[in-house]
C-alpha positions in Angstrom: 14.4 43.4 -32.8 15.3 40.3 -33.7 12.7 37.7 -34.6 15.1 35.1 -36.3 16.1 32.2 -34.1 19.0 31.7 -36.7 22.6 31.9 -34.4 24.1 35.3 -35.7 27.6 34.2 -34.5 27.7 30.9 -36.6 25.1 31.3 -39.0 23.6 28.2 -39.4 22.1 26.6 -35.6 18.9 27.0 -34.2 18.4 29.2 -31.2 16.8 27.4 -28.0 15.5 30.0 -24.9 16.4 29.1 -21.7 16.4 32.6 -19.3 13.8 35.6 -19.8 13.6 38.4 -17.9 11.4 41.0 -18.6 10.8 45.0 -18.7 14.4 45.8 -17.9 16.0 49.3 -18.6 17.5 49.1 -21.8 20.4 51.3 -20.9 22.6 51.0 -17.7 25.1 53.5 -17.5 23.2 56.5 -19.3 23.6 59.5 -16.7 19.6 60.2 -15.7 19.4 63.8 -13.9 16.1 62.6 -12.5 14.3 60.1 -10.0 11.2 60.7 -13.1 13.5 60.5 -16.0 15.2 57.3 -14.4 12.1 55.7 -13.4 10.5 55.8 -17.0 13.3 55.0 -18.6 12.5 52.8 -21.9 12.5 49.0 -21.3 13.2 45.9 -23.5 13.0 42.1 -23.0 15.6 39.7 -22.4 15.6 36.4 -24.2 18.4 34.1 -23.8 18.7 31.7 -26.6 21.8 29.2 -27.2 22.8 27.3 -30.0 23.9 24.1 -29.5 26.0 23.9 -32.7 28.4 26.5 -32.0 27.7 27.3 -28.4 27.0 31.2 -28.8 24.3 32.4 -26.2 22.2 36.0 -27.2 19.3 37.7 -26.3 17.4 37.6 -29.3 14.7 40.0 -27.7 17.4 42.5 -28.1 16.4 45.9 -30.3 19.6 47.8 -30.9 17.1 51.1 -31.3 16.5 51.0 -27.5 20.4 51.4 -26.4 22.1 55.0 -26.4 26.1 55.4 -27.1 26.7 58.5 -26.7 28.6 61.0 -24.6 25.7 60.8 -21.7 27.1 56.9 -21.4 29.8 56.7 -18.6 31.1 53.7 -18.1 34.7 54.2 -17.2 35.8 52.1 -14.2 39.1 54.2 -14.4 39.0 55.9 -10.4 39.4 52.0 -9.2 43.0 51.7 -7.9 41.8 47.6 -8.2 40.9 48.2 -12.0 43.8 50.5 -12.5 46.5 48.4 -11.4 45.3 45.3 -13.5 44.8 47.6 -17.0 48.2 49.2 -16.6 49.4 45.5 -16.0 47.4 44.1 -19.2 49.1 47.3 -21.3 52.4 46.9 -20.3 51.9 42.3 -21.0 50.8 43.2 -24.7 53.7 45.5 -25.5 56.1 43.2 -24.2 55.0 39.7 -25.7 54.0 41.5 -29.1 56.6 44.1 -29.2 54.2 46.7 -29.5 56.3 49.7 -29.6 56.8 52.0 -32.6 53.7 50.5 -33.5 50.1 51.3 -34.8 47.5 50.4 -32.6 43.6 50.7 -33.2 40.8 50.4 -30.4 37.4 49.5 -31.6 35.1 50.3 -28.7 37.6 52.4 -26.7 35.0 54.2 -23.9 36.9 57.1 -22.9 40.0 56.4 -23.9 42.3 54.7 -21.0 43.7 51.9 -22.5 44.3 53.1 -26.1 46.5 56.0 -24.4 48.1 53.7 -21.8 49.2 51.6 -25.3 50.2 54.5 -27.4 52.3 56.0 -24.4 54.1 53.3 -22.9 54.9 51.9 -26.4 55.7 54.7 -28.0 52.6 53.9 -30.6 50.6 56.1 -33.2 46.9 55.0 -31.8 43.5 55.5 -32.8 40.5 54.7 -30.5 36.9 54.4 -32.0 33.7 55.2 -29.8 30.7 57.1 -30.1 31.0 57.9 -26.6 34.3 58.9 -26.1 34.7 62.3 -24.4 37.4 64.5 -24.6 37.3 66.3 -21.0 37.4 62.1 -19.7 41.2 61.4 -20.5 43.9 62.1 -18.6 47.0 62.0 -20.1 46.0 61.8 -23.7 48.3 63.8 -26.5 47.1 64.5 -29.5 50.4 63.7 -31.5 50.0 59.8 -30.8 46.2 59.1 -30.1 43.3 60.2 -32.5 39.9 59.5 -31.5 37.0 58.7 -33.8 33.1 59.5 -32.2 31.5 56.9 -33.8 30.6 53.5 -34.4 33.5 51.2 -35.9 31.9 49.7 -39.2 33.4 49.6 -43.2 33.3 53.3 -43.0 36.4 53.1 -40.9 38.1 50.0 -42.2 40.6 52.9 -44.4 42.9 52.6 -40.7 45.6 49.9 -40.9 47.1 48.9 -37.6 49.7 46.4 -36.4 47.8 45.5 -33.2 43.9 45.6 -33.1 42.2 45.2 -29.8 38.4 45.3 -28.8 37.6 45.6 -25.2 34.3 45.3 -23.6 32.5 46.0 -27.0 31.8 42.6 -28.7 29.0 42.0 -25.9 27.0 44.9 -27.0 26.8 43.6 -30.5 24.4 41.5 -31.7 25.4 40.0 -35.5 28.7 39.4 -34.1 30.1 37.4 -37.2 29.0 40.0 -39.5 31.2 42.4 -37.1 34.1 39.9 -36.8 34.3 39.2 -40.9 34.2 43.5 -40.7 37.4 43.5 -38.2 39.3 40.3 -40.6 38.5 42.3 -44.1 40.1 45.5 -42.9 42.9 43.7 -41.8 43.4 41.9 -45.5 46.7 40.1 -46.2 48.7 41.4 -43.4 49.2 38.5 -41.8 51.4 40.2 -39.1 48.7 41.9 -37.3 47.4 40.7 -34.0 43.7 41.1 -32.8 43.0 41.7 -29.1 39.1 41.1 -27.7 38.5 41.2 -24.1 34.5 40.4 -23.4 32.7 39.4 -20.0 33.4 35.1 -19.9 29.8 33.6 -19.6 30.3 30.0 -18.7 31.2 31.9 -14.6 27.8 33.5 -15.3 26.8 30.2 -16.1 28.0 28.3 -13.7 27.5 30.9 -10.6 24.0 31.7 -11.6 25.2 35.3 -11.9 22.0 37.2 -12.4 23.4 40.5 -12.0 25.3 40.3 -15.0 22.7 39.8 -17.7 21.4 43.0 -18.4 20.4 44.6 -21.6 23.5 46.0 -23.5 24.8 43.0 -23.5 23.3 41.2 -25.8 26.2 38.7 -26.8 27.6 35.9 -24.8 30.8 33.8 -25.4 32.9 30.9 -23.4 36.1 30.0 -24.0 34.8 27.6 -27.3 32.3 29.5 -28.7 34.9 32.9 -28.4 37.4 30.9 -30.1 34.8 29.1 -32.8 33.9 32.6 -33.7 37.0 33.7 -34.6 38.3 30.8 -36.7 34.9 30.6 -39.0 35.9 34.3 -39.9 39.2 33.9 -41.1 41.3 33.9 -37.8 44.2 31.4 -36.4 43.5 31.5 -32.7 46.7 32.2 -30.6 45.5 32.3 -27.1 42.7 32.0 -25.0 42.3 33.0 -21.3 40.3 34.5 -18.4 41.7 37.3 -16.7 40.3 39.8 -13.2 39.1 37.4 -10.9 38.1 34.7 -14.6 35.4 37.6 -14.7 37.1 38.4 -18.1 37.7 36.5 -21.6 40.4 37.7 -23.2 41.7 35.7 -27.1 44.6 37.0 -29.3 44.7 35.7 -32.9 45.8 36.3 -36.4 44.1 36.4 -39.8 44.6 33.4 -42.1 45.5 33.8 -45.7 44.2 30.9 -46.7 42.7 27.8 -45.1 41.3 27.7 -41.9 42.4 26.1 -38.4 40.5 24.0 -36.6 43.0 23.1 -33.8 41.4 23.7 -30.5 42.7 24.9 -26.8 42.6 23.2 -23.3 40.7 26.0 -22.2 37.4 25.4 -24.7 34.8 23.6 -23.0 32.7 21.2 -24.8 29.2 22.1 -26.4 28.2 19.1 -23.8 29.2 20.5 -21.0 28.0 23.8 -22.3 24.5 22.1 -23.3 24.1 20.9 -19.6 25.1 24.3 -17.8 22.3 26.2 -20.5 19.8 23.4 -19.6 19.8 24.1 -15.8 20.6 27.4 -15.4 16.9 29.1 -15.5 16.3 26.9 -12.6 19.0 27.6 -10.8 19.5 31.1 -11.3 15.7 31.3 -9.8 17.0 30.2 -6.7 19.9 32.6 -6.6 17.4 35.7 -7.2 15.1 34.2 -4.3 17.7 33.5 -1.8 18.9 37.3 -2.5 15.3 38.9 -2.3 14.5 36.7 1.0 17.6 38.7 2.0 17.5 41.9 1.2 13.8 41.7 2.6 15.6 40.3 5.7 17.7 42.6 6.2 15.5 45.7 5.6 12.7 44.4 8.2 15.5 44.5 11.0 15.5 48.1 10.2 18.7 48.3 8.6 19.9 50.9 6.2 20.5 48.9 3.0 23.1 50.9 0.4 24.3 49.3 -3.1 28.0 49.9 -4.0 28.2 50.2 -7.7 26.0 52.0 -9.6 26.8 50.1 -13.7 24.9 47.5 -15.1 25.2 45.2 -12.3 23.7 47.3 -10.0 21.1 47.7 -12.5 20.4 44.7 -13.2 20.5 43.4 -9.2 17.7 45.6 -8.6 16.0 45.5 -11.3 15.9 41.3 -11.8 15.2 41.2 -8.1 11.8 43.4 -9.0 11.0 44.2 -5.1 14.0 45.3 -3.3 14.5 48.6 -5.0 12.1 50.2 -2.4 14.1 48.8 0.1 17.4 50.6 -0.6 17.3 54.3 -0.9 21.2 54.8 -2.0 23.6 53.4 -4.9 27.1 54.2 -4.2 30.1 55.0 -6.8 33.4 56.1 -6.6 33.0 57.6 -10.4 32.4 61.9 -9.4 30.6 61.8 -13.4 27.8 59.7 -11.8 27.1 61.5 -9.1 24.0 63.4 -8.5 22.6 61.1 -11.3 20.0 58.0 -10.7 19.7 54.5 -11.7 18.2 53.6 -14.6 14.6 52.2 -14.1 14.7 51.7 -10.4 15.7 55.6 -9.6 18.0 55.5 -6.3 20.2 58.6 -6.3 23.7 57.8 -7.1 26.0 58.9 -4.2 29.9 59.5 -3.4 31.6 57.2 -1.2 32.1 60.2 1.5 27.8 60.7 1.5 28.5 57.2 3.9 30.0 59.0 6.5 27.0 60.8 7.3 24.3 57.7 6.1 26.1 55.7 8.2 24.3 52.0 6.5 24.5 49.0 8.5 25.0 47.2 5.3 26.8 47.7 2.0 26.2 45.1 -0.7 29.1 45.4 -2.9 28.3 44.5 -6.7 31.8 43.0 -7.5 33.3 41.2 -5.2 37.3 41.9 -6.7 37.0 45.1 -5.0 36.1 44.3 -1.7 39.1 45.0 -0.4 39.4 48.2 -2.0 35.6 49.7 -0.4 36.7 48.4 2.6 39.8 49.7 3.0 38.0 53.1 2.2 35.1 52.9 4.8 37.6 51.9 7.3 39.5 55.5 6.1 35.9 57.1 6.8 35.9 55.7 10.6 32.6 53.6 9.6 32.2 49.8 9.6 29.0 48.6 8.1 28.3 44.8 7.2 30.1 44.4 3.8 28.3 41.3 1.5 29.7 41.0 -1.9 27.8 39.7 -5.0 
């Protein structure tokens, strides 16, 4: 746990708190083959705290002890045609603007191995992907002549593999010294100034600005915007290239290139100020309490009409809806996923059973409360297919 208010993405600021939230399952997508097991899974604290000099946000309550990485951790959102169509699209964009073909390519962080083999395959690359939880019955597709996984941690114990293109999707959130990770990533590269880095990381200043409880949750103990992202990178050594949001501006996405020597200091459009930043941090406990009331008041609603209340989405959001909204979890007996590894499993700390999307056509719900609203189209298109027509609210 970290009891230094010291940022650990700039090194130098003081961290203020702004948003707590406390006794929260520490892991959100662990499979749990119990209501008991779920229900006592081990808890943690969040503590939001910013830093005003470089505009990184972190839970500094966070204990990397209490999260599990390991084959038991299914995250993959790969049985979304939605999700599927927009990581095929974000391959096939790198290849072509970097020329990524005939290529090495490493993955730091590569969950179960979609996107490292969707690179390796379409480009013709020699990949590597690098995960603790990586599994090998998960991947579709992979052969063993151009992708090599590693089940582990990325650290300097794997710095040996060289690569033309680096990426890092989804990872840098669940890491809490992130500059001592970054200046990792820019040593192993060295003097090759010709390879390009890749991160992709949830964008905070949406969660910021929508009050979007549902995606604060334990494993993510990191936070970037477009400027503190892009500060990040630069004090560790990196030219910044690009900076953009990306599926629905849920997602940060920034391409640079290690520096020789010097270091750049030219900014992008897209970086808000540590002003603006300062302002949103200042009033989002506030606000955010209102957003987590309005949704209790109704949920409670809703479940005193005598409706049948089912979640769709069973990750961390769904997690951390019913978990930061304390009471409702009583209220709704069902969480539904389209993953079949999470079926038959239950949510971490709030213990609902995790169901198919077919389990509908025989609950018949009166309302579904979809966790991400960029695939509402998609669940509705699918209860439509199952002859059933429940209210559909989307986070």
């Amino acid at each position: 746990m970290s009891n230094s208010s010291t940022c650990p993405s700039c090194n130098s600021g003081t961290m203020t708190s702004f948003y707590e939230v406390k006794s929260i399952p520490t892991n959100s997508c662990i499979l749990l083959s119990s209501k008991e097991e779920a229900a006592n899974y081990p808890r943690g604290d969040i503590d939001l705290k910013h830093c005003p000099d470089c505009g990184f946000i972190s839970n500094m309550a966070f204990d990397a002890k209490l999260t599990e990485y390991s084959g038991r951790y299914e995250e993959t959102q790969g049985f979304s045609g939605t999700f599927n169509k927009f990581h095929k699209n974000l391959a096939e964009r790198l290849i072509e603007k970097h020329n990524l073909r005939n290529k090495t390519v490493l993955e730091i962080g590569c969950g179960k191995g979609e996107f490292i083999t969707m690179v390796s395959e379409l480009g013709n690359n020699q990949g590597v992907g690098v995960d603790p939880g990586y599994r090998e019955d998960h991947v579709k597709g992979a052969t063993s002549d151009k992708v090599e996984f590693v089940k582990d941690f990325y650290s300097e114990k794997y710095t040996h593999y060289k690569a033309d293109f680096v990426c890092c999707k989804m990872t840098l959130e669940h890491i809490h010294p992130t500059s001592a990770f970054i200046s990792t990533v820019r040593r192993a590269i060295g003097d090759n100034t010709e390879t390009l880095v890749f991160f992709q990381i949830p964008e905070t200043l949406r969660i910021l600005k929508e009050c979007a409880f549902e995606d604060i949750y334990y494993e993510h103990c990191s936070y970037f915007t477009p400027g503190s992202l892009a500060r990040l990178f630069r004090q560790n050594g990196f030219e910044v290239l690009n900076v953009e949001t990306e599926y629905d501006d849920q997602y940060l996405t920034i391409e640079a290139k290690p520096l020789i020597d010097g270091t750049s200091n030219a900014t992008l459009d897209i970086e808000e100020s540590l002003e603006e930043l300062q302002t949103l941090v200042n009033s989002f406990s506030e606000r955010s309490k209102k957003e987590i009331d309005e949704w209790s008041s109704q949920v409670d609603q809703l479940f005193s009409d005598g409706e049948k209340i089912v979640l769709w989405g069973s990750g961390s959001k769904g997690v951390s809806f019913l978990t930061t909204l304390k009471g409702t979890c009583d209220k709704i007996e069902y969480v539904v996923d389209i993953n079949p590894y999470r079926h038959g499993y239950f949510m971490s700390g709030t213990a609902q059973k995790i169901v198919s999307p077919e389990f509908l056509a025989e609950y018949k719900p009166d309302t579904v409360i979809i966790m991400n609203a960029i695939y509402h189209d998609e669940i509705v298109e699918m209860l439509d297919g199952m002859g059933i027509h429940p209210s559909v609210i989307a986070l």
